[in-house]
Structures are given as structure tokens and as C-alpha cells.
C-alpha positions in Angstrom: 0.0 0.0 0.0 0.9 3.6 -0.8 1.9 6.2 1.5 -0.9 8.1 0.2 -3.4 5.3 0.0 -2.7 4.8 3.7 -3.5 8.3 4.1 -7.2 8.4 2.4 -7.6 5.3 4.5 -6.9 7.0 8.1 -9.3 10.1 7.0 -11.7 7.8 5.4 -11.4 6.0 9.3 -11.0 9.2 11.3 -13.7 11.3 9.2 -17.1 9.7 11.1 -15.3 10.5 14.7 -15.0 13.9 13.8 -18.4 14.2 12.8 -19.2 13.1 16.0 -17.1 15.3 17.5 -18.2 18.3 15.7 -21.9 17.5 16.5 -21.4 17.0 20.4 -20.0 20.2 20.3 -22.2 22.0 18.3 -25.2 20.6 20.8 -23.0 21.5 24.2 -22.6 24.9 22.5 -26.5 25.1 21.5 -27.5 23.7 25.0 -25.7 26.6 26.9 -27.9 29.3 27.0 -27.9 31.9 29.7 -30.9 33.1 31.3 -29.4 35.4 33.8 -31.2 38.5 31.6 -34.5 37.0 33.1 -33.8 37.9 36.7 -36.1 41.0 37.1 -35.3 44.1 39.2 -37.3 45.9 41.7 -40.0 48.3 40.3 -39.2 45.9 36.6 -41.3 43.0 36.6 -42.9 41.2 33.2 -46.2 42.6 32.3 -48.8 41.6 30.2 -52.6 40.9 29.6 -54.5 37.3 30.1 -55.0 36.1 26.5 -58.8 35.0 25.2 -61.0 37.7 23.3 -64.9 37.9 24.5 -67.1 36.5 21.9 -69.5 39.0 20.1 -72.8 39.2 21.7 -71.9 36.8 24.6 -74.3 36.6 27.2 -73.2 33.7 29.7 -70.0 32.3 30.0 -67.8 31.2 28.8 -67.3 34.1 26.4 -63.6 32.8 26.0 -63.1 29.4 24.7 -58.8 29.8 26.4 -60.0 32.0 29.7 -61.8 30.9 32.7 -62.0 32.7 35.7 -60.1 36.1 35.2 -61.7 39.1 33.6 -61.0 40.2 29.9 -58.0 42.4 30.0 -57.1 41.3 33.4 -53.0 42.1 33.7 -50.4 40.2 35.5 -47.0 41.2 37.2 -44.4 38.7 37.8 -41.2 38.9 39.5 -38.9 36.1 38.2 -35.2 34.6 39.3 -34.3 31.8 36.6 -31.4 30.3 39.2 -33.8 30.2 42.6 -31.7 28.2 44.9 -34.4 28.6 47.5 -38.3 27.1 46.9 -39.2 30.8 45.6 -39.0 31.4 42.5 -40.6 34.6 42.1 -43.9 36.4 42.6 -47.4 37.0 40.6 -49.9 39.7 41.2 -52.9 40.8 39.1 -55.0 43.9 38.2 -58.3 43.8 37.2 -61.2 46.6 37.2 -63.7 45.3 39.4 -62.8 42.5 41.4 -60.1 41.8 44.2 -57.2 40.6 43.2 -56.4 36.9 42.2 -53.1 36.9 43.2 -51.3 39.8 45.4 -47.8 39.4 45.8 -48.7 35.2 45.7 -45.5 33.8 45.6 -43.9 30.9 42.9 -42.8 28.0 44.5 -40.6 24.9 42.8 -42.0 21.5 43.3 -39.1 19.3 45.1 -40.0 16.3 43.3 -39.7 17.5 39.7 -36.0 17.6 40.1 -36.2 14.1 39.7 -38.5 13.4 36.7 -38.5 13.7 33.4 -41.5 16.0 33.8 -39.2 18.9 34.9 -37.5 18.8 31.1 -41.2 19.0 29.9 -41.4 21.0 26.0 -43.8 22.6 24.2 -43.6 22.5 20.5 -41.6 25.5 18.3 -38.4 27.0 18.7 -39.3 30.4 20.9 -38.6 29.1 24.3 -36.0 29.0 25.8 -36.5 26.9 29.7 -39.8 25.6 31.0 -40.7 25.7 34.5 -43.7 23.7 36.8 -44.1 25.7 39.4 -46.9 25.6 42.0 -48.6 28.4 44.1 -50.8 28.9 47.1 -52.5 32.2 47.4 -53.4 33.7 50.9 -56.3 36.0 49.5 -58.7 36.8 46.7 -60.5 34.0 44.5 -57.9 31.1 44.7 -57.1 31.4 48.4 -55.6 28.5 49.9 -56.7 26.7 46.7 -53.6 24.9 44.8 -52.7 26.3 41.8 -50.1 25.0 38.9 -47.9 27.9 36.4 -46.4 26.4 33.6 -43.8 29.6 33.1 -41.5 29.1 29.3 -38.8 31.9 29.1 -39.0 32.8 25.5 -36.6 34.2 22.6 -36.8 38.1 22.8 -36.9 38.7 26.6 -40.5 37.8 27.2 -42.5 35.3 29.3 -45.3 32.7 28.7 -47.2 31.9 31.6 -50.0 29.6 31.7 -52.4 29.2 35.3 -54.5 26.2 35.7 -56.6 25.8 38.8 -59.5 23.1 38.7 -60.1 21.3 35.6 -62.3 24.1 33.9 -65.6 22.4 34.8 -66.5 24.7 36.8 -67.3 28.1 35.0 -68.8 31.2 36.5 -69.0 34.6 35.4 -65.4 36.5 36.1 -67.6 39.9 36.2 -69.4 38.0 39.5 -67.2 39.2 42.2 -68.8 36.9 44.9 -68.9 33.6 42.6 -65.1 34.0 41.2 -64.5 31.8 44.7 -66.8 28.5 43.1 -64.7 29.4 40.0 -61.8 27.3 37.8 -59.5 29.2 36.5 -57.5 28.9 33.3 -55.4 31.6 31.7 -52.5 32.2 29.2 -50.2 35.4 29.6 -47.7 36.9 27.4 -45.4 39.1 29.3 -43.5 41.5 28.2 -40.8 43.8 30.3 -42.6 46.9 31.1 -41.5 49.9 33.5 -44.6 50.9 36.0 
């Protein structure tokens, strides 16, 4: 054999561990992303309206096929730390026009469990977002007090939030404008949060 055939020969046998090589690399690289800019500050929380449009004319609920529970145009606050070492990992609050708050200051907590399952890796589907979180919270007043309550939070491309609030399975519906029925209430709502100065 050549001196040259035996050179084809090593690349020809070297060339598919490079590939590899380049392609666990690429992925370390890709998987590496630094969510540090999603710690917000005092006074600079993520801001944003509860997503689901009242349907024309409606006269009961559900006007919204996506919200249960809060008012149209109801807006949420939240506080965020992407590396929480403690339970907390940040803070909701709402604003709506006539009703008392559902959450007030209601704090984010990690669920010690998840750190262990395959559920804390959970994905949604397109290439926006950036970390998912399950996160669980407890509030002490309003609607939902004392009433378990599970955030699905995905930090997204572009500096903004997704935040999705389930408590109850949506069963039971009652009119959000009802102040003294939103307690009987399930709520369900999507957020998109933008960074917004107050």
C-alpha cells in the first residue's frame, strides 16, 4: 500500500469521529444558554394581559373558549429569578377593574419532586422558548385562596414570558364579572409578558 493510500484510509477512518465530535460540540454549545437577563429588578417586573378575546354578543360564560375565571384584560406582574436556589421562585400579582385581586404578591414555588423526573424537562412545540418551568402556588387571599394552583412559566426568545395558570379542571365556569362567585370558579389563563417599566 501507498503512502498516500494509507493516508485516504486514516481520514476515510478518522472522518465519522469527527463528525461526532463536531456534532457533540455543536449541541454542548447550542444547550448553553444563559438566562441570567430573566432575573427582574425591583420596580421591573414582566407585564402583560391574560390572553382569550370575549365573543361577540356573549351573554353567559364562557365568552372565552382559552380564559376561565379572570376578567378580559385582566394584567399580571411577575417577579422572576431563573437560578432560585431557595423554593421561591418569584412572585405573581394581578390587576383587574372590578374585582379583588387573584393573586397579590402570591408567591412561585418549585416543586421538590420535579428535580427528579422527566417532567421537569417538559417541551412545548416551536423554537421560541428557551426553559420551561412547573411551578406551583398557594394564594393567601382573593379567588384562589388556599386553593392549589399550577404555572407552567416558558422563558421565550426576545426577553419575554409565557405563563400559563390552571386551577380546577375548567368544569366549573362562573361569570369572572361575578365578584362573589369568582371563589366557586376554575381558573384557566395564558399570559404573554413583556418587560414593562410601572
Amino acid at each position: 500500500m501507498t503512502p498516500a493510500h494509507k493516508r485516504l484510509r486514516e481520514l476515510h477512518l478518522h472522518t465519522p469521529l469527527r463528525l461526532v465530535a463536531y456534532a457533540v460540540c455543536a449541541l454542548a454549545l447550542g444547550g448553553c444558554v444563559n438566562l441570567e437577563g430573566f432575573r427582574t429588578e425591583e420596580g421591573v417586573p414582566f407585564r402583560g394581559e391574560v390572553n382569550g378575546i370575549d365573543a361577540l354578543d356573549c351573554e353567559a360564560e364562557p365568552c372565552s373558549f382559552v380564559r376561565r375565571g379572570f376578567q378580559s384584560g385582566t394584567e399580571l406582574a411577575l417577579t422572576f429569578d431563573p437560578d432560585f436556589t431557595s423554593s421561591v421562585a418569584g412572585t405573581m400579582t394581578t390587576v383587574s377593574d372590578e374585582c379583588d385581586p387573584v393573586f397579590d404578591g402570591t408567591e412561585l414555588h418549585a416543586i421538590a419532586p420535579l428535580v427528579h423526573d422527566p417532567l421537569s424537562q417538559f417541551d412545548f412545540p416551536g423554537g421560541d422558548r428557551l426553559r420551561n418551568y412547573v411551578l406551583h402556588a398557594r394564594p393567601r387571599s382573593g379567588p384562589l385562596a388556599s386553593r392549589d394552583v399550577t404555572v407552567f412559566l416558558s422563558l421565550m426568545n426576545g426577553d419575554a414570558v409565557e405563563l400559563r395558570v390552571v386551577a380546577g379542571n375548567g368544569s366549573r365556569v362562573c361569570d369572572p364579572t361575578d365578584c362573589d362567585a369568582r371563589a366557586e370558579c376554575d381558573f384557566f389563563g395564558i399570559f404573554k409578558l413583556g418587560r414593562k417599566n410601572r
